[in-house]
N, C-alpha and C positions, 0 to 999 in steps of 0.2 A: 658950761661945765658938762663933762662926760658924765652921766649916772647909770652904772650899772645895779642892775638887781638883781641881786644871786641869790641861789634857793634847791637845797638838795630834794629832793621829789621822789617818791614810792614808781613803781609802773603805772599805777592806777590813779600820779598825780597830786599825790597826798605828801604835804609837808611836816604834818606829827599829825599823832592819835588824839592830841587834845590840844587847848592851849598851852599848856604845861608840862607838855613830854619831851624831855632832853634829848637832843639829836643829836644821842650816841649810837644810834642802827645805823650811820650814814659809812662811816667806817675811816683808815688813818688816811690815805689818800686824798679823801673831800675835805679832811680838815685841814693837811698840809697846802690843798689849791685855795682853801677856803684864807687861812693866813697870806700866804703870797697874793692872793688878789688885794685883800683889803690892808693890807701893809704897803702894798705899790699904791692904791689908791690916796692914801694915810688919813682916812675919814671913812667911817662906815653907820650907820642909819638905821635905826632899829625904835620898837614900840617897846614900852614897858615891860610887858608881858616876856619878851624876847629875852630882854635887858637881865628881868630877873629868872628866866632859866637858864640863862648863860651865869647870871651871879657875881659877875666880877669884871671889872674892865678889862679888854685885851692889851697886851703892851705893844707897842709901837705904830699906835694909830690915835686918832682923834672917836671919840662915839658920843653921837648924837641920842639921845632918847627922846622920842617923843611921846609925853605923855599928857593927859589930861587933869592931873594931881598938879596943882598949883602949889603946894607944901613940896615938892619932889628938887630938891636942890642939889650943887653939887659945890666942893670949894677945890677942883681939880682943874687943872688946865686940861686934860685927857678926857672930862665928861661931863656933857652939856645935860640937863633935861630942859625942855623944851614944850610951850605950844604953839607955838608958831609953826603958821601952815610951812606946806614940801616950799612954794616958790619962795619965800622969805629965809628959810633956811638954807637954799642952793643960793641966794644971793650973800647970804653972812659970809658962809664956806668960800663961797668966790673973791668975799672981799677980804679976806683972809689969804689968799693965794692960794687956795685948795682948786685943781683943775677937776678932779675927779673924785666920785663919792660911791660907795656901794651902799644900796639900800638893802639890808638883809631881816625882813617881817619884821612882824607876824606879816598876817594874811591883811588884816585893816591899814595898815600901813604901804604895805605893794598895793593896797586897794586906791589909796589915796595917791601915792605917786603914779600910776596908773591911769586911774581916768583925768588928771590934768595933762597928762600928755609928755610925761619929764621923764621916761624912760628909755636910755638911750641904747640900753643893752643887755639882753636876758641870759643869763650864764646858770645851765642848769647841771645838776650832778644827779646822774638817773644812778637809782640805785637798786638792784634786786631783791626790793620788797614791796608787799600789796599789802596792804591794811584795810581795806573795803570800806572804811569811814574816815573822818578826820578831817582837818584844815585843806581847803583846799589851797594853792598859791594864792589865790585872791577873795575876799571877803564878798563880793557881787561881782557881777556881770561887767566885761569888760571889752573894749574890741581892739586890740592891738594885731596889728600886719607885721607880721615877722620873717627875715630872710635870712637863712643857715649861713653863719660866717665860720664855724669851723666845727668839727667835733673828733675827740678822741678819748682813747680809751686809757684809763686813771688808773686801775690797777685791775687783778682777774675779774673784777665783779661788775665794775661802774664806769660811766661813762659822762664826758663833760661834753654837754651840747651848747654851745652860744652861737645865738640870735643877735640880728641886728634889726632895731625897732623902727620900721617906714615912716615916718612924719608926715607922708604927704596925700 
């Protein structure tokens, strides 16, 4: 299974101001790559936290939650919660017929698929803003080898940089 991990980022690297900041600074362009990725994928991966500043499920994809609330249910075919680690959940996805998943945070969750090694692909949307504090893309310390597989420019302000993740 392809997993990409997509994630709009400040200059300075920063994902939001808090865990709770709507990432509407990102602007219509990130949104529109942000749909078309994760609708081509038709499964997208996210933490509670995420789950509930977004608020609502997106339509035309599968969403995963993972969360550590064992009361956190759902009776939708369109939204899992979840605690089951990253590797048990890319195997369910797989045996489902899903070839491909975007993990989209928080920061604990890119953390988790991360240091297991299950990132196949980092798809960033630089955006022209600094916030000097805030989430960074990943919750700890990480070592991922990454090689520029393309980058272009999304509309006058921002820019989509995707990485491919070395395994070796």
């Amino acid at each position: 299974m392809h997993v990409c991990l997509m994630v709009a980022i400040t200059i300075d690297g920063k994902i939001a101001r808090a865990a709770d900041h709507y990432p509407d600074w990102t602007g219509k362009a990130d949104k529109q790559l942000y749909v078309s990725i994760t609708q081509k994928a038709g499964v997208m991966i996210m933490g509670s936290t995420t789950f509930d500043t977004i608020g609502r499920v997106l339509p035309g994809r599968k969403t995963i939650v993972m969360t550590r609330n064992p009361d956190r249910r759902s009776d939708r075919d369109d939204l899992v919660y979840t605690q089951a680690p990253p590797e048990q959940i890319l195997s369910d996805l797989a045996s489902q017929g899903y070839q491909e998943a975007v993990v989209v945070g928080g920061a604990k969750i890119n953390q988790l698929f991360a240091e297991k090694g299950l990132i196949d692909e980092l798809i960033l949307t630089l955006s022209p803003y600094a916030f000097g504090s805030g989430l960074s893309i990943f919750s700890g310390a990480v070592d991922l080898k990454l090689a520029l597989k393309a980058f272009s420019q999304i509309d006058e302000k921002s820019l989509c940089i995707r990485y491919r993740v070395n395994h070796s």
